[in-house]
VOGU-3710 file (C-alpha; in Angstrom, 3 decimals, decimal comma):
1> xxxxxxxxxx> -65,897/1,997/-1,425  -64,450/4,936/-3,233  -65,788/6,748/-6,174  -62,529/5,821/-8,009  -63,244/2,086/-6,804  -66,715/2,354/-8,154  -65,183/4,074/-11,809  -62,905/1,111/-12,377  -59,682/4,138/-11,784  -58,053/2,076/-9,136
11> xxxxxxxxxx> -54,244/2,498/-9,740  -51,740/0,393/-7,323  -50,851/1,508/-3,979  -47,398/2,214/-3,609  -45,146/0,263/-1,635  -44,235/0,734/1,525  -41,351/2,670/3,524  -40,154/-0,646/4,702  -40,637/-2,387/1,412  -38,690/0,180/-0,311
21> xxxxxxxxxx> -36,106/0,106/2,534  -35,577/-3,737/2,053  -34,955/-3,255/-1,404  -32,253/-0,909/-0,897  -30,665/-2,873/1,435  -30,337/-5,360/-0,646  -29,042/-3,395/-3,654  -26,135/-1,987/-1,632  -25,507/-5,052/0,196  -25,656/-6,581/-3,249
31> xxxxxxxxxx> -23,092/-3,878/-5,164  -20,785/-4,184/-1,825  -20,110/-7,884/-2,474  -19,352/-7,733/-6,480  -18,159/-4,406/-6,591  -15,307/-6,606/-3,568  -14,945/-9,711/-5,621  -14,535/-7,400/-8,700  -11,487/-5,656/-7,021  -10,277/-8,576/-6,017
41> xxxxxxxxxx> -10,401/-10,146/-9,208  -8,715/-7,445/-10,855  -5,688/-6,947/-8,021  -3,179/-8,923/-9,451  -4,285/-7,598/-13,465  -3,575/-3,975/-12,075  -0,627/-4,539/-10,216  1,049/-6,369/-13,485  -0,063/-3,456/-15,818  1,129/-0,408/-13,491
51> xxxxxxxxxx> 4,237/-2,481/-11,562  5,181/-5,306/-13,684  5,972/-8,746/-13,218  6,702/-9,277/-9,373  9,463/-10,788/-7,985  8,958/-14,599/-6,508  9,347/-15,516/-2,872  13,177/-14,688/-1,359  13,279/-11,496/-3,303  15,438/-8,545/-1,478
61> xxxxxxxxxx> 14,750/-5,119/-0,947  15,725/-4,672/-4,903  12,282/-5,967/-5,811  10,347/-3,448/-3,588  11,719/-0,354/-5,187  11,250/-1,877/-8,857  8,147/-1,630/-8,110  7,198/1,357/-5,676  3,574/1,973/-6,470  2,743/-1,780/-5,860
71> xxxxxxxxxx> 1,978/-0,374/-1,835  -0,548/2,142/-3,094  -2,075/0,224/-5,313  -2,966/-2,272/-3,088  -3,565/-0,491/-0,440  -6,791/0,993/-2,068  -7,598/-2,248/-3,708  -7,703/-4,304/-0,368  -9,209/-1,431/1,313  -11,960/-1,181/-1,284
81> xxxxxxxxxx> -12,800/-4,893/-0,666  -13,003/-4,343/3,117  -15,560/-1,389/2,060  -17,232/-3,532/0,023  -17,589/-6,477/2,496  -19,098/-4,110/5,580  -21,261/-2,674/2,860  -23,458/-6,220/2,111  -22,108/-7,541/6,123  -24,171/-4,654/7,805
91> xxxxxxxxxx> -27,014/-4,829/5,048  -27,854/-8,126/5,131  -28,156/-7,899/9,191  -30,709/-5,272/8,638  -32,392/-6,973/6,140  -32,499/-9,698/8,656  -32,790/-7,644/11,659  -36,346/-6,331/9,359  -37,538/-9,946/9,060  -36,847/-11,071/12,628
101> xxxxxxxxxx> -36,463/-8,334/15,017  -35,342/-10,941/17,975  -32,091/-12,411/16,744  -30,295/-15,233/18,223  -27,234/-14,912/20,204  -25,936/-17,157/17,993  -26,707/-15,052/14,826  -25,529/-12,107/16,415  -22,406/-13,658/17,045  -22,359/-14,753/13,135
111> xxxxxxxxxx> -22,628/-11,093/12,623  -20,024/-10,041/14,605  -17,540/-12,661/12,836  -18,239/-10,790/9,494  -17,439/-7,809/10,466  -14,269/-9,383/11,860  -13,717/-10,545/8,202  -14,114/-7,128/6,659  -12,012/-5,784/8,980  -9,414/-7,969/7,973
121> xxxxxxxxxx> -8,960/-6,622/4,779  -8,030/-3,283/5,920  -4,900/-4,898/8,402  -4,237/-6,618/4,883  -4,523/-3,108/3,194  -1,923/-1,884/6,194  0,321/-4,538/5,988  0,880/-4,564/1,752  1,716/-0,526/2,134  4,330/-0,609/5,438
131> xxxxxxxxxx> 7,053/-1,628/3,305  6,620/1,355/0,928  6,748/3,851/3,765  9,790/5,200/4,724  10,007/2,945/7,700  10,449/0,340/5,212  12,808/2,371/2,991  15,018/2,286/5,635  15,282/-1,541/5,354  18,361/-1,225/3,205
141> xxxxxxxxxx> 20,131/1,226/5,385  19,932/-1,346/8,953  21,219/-3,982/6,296  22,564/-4,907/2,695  22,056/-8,501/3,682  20,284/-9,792/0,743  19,326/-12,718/2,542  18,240/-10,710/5,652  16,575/-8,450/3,718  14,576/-11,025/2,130
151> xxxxxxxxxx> 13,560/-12,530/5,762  12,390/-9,432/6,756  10,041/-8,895/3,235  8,856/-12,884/3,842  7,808/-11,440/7,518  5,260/-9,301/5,843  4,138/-11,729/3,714  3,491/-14,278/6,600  1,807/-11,550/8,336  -0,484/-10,762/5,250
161> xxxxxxxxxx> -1,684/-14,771/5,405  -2,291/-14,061/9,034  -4,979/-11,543/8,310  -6,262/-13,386/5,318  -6,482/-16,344/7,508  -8,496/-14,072/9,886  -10,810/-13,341/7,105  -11,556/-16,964/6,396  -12,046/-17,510/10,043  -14,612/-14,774/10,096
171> xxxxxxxxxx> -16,231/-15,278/6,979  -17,071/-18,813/7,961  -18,982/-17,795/10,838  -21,143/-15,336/8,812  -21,627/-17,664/6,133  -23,223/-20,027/8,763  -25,303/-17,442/9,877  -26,247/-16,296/6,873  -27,203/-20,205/5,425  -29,343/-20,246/8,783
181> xxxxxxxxxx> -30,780/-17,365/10,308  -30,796/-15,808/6,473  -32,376/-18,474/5,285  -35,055/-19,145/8,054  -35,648/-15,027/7,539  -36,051/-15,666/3,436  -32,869/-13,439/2,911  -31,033/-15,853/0,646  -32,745/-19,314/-1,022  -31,758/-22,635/-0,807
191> xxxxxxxxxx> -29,459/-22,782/-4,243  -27,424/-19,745/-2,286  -27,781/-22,313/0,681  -25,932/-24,474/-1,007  -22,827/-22,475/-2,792  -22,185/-21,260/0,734  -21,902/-25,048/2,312  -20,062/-26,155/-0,479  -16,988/-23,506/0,072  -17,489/-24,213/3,683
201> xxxxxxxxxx> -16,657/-27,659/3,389  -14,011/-27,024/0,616  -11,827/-25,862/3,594  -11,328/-29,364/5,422  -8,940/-30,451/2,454  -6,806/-27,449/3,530  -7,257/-28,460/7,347  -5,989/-31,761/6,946  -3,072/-31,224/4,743  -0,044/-29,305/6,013
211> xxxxxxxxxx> 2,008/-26,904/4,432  -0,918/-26,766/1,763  -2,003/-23,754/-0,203  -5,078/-22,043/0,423  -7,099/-21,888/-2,635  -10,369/-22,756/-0,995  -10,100/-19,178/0,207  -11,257/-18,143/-3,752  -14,085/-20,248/-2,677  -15,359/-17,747/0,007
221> xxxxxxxxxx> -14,082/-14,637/-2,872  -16,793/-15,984/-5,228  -19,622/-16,282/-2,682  -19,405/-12,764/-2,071  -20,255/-12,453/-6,424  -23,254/-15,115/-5,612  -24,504/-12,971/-3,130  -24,250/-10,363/-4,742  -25,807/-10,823/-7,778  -28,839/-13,233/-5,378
231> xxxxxxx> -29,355/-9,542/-3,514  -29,077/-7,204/-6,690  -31,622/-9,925/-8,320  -34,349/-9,253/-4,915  -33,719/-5,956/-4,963  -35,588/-5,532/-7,828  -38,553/-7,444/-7,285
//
């Protein structure tokens, strides 16, 4: 026993690197996933105050150079949220990679199919700005069709759900790994758990009906904020 021990001066040990480490990695991972919901929640408020009301489905080329700086707006804005998404993708797997060093093949492979899903925000980040290049400026100059104008603008537009789609696809498989592995490794509690099974299964409506809109998508939007605010909460325990 030390002298200090002996005086009653015992102050607390510090913690450790990998204690410290942990709760970084949870604080970024946890300001990736609001700071992405965030700019998602605040897309379409930005684009109205800097381009205006947008046009509605069938619009021609007209519509695009009303509003010119939608594509560079959005660009960064979808971009951001790709950032944001790798950011609290790659932290939780070392928060979990900390935890339990051996990972399954079949958490690795949940890993993988998150960054999949960040990465589709970025082709979703490409595909709102190619119209606002000058490859797309030229759109009037191959045609004054209104109508064929229009088809090609609805092209981009189908090809934007495509790589939203490929988000959700993605997404789903980390959020299984993340209610599993995470959970067996303590990352996230059973109340996160939960919220992440719940906008899993709010897809199946979506699956079964046709032609129907995808608003269970916001689902999988807002459990990047529950994360978010569940790591930022840990990280400062």
């Amino acid at each position: 026993m030390s002298t200090a021990d002996l005086l009653g001066n015992v102050t607390p040990e510090p913690a450790t690197p990998k204690d410290e480490t942990t709760k970084h990695l949870y604080r970024v991972a946890g300001l990736g996933g609001v700071g992405a919901f965030l700019a998602w929640l605040g897309q379409p408020v930005l684009v109205f105050l800097i381009s205006g009301q947008q046009g509605d489905a069938g619009a021609d080329w007209s519509s695009i150079e009303s509003s010119r700086y939608n594509g560079a707006l959005e660009v960064l804005i979808f971009a951001g949220i790709g950032v944001g998404l790798l950011f609290m993708v790659l932290g939780t797997w070392r928060i979990i990679g900390q935890r339990k060093p051996e990972a399954s093949l079949a958490a690795t492979t949940g890993q993988v199919m998150g960054l999949v899903a960040a990465v589709s925000w970025f082709l979703v980040a490409a595909e709102s700005f190619r119209m606002y290049t000058s490859v797309g400026a030229a759109i009037p100059k191959v045609t004054d069709d209104s109508q064929l104008q229009a088809s090609i603008i609805h092209g981009t537009s189908l090809d934007i759900t495509g790589a939203l789609l490929l988000f959700v696809v993605g997404y789903t498989g980390w959020v299984a790994m993340v209610a599993t592995a995470g959970r067996r490794a303590g990352v996230v509690g059973m109340p996160v758990v939960v919220v992440l099974a719940l906008c899993v299964l709010a897809w199946v409506p979506a699956l079964v009906v046709p032609f129907s809109v995808p608003w269970p998508m916001v689902g999988f939007l807002v459990t990047m904020l529950v994360l978010g605010i569940s790591f930022l909460r840990r990280s400062r325990r």
